[in-house]
C-alpha positions in Angstrom: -88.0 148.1 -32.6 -85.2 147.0 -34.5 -85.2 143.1 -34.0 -89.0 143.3 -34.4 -88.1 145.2 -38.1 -85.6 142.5 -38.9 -88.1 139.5 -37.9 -91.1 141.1 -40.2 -88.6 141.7 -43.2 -87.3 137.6 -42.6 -91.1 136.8 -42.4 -91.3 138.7 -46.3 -93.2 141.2 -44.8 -93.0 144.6 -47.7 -91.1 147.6 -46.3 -94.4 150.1 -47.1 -96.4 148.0 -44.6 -93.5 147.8 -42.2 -93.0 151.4 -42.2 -96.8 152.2 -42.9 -95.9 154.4 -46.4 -95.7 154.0 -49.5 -94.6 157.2 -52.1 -97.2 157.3 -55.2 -97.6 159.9 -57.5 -96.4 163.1 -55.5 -97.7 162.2 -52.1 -96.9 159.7 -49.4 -99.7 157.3 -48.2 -100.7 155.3 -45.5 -100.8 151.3 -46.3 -101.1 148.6 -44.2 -102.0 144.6 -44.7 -105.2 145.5 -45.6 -104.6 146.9 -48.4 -102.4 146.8 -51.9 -99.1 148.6 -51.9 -99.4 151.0 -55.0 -97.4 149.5 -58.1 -95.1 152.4 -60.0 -97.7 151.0 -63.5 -100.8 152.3 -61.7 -99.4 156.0 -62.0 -99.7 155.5 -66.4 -103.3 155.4 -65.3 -103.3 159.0 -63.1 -100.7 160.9 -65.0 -103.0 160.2 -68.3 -106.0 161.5 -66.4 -104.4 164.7 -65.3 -102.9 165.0 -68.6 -106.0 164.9 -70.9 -108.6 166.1 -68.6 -109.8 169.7 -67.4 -113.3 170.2 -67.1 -115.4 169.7 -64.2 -116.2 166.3 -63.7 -118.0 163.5 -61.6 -115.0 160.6 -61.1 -115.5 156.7 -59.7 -112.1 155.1 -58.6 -113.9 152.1 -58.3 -112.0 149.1 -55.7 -109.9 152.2 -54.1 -108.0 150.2 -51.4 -105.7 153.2 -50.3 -107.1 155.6 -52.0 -104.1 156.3 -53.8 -105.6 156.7 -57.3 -108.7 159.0 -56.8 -106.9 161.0 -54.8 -103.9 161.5 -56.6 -106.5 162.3 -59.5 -108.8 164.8 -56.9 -105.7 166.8 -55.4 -104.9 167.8 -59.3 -108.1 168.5 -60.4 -110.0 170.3 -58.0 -113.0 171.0 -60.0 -113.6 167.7 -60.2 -115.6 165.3 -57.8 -114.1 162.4 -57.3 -115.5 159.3 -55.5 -113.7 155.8 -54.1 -115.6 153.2 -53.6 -114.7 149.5 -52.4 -116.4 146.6 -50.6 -113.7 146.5 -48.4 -114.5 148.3 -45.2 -111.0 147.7 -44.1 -109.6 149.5 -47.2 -112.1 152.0 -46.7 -110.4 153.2 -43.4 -107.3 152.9 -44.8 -108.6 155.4 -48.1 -110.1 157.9 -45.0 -107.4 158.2 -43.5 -104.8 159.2 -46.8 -108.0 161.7 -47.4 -107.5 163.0 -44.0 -104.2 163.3 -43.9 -103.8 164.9 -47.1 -106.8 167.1 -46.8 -108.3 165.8 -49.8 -112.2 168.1 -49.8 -113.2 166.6 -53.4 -112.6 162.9 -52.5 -115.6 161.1 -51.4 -115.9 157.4 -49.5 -118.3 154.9 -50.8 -118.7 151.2 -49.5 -119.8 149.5 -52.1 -119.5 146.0 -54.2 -117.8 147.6 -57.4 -120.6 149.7 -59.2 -123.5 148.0 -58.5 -125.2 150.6 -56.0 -124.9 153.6 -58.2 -127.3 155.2 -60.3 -127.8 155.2 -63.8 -125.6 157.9 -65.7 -123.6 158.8 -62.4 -120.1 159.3 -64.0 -118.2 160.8 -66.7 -115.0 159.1 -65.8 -114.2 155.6 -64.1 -110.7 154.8 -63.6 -109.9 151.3 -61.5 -107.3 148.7 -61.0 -109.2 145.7 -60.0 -107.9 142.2 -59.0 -106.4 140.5 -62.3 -104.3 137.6 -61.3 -105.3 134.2 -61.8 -105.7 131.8 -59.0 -102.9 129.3 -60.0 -100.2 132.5 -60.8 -96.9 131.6 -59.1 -96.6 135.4 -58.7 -98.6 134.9 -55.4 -96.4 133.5 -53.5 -94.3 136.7 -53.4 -97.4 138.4 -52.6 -98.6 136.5 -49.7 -98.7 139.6 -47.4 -101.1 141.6 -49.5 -104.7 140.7 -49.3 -105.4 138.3 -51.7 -108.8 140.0 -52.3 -107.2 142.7 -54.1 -105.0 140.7 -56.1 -107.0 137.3 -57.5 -110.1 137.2 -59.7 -111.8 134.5 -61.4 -111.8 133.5 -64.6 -108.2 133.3 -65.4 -108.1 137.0 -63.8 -110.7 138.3 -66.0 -113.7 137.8 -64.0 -113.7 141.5 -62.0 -112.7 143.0 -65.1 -116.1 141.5 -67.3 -118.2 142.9 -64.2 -117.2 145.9 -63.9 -117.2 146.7 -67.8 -120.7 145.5 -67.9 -121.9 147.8 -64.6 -120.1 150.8 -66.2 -122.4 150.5 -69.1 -125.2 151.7 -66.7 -122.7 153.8 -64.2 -121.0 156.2 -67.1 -122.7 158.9 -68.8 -123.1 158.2 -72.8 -120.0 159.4 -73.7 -118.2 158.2 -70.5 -114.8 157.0 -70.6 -113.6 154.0 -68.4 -109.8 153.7 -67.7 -109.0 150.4 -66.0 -105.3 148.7 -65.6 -105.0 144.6 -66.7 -102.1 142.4 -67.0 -99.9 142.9 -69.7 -100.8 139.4 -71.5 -104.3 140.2 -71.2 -104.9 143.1 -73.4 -106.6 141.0 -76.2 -109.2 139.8 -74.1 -109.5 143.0 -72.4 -110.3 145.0 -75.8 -112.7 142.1 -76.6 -114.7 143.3 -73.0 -114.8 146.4 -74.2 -116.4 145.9 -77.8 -119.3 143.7 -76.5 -120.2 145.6 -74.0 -120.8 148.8 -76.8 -117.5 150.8 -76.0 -115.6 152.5 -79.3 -112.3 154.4 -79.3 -110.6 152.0 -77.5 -106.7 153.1 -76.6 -103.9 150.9 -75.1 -101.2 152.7 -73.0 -97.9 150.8 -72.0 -96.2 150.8 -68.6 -92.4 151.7 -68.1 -91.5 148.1 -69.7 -93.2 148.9 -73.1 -95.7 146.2 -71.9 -99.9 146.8 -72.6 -100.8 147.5 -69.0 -103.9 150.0 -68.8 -106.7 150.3 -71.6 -109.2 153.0 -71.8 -112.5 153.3 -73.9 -115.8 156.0 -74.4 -119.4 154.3 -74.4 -121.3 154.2 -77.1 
């Protein structure tokens, strides 16, 4: 056990997938290569969700992976429903089984392609950290043990983010809010999404560095 722990950490493999956990938020999760290891930035996104939120709602994580982020979200608000959805079947069994092993009742698995099977006016809330890195970002190599799936989009790393702003518009209730984290050097662009796809009240939050990293907005 111990020379096959040293020849996965040579190999670059991360310690959470080694040890199969990862610590985010208040809980510890299951992860594996199949899905993202949780970045300490994500938990701006939660911690501003159960800060300024009460009421019942209907919740999308949408492109869960582990499941980290709507269930962080459902074990604080039990009133609400939340939902996790991703095309990944993989990253779905990883997600059911954090939900199992947490005992997460308002936490529901959907396999879906980002927001495209949902009905008109489902949500009042969609939170999601989609893929944002460019293809060409030298950041990948250190990254080579994470499925690339998660991590690259197209369109200099905006191409996920356009879609899924676009479905939400047809997903979120009038009045909806979508929540969704970006790289820090493409908040410009991001805000620009927002305002052509009719979203107003558009907020920027910073991550531990003082660096834009998660923008929210209401639709119109």
């Amino acid at each position: 056990l111990i020379k096959e722990f040293i020849d996965k950490k040579k190999e670059g493999v991360p310690l959470d997938h080694i040890l199969n956990s990862t610590k985010f938020y208040e809980n510890d999760f299951y992860v594996d290569s199949r899905v993202l290891i949780p970045r300490p930035e994500t938990e701006i996104l939660v911690d501003y969700v159960n800060n300024h939120f009460s009421s019942s709602m209907k919740v999308l994580d949408a492109g869960t992976g582990s499941g980290c982020i709507g269930i962080s979200i459902a074990l604080k608000n039990p009133s609400f429903q939340v939902y996790g959805s991703d095309c990944s079947e993989d990253a779905i069994n990883v997600a059911l089984i954090n939900k199992n092993n947490l005992n997460v009742d308002n936490f529901s698995l959907v396999h879906a392609d980002w927001l495209s099977s949902f009905k008109k006016e489902s949500f009042d809330l969609i939170v999601t950290n989609p893929p944002y890195i460019a293809d060409q970002d030298p950041h990948l190599e250190n990254l080579k043990h994470e499925p690339n799936k998660a991590l690259v989009a197209k369109d200099n790393g905006l191409g996920d983010i356009r879609l899924i702003v676009e479905q939400s518009t047809k997903a979120l209730k009038r009045g909806g809010i979508l929540i969704l984290e970006h790289g820090y050097q493409q908040q410009e662009e991001v805000e620009n999404i927002f305002k052509t796809n009719n979203f107003s009240d558009i907020l920027n939050l910073k991550d531990f560095q003082e660096l834009p990293r998660t923008t929210l907005a209401t639709l119109e």
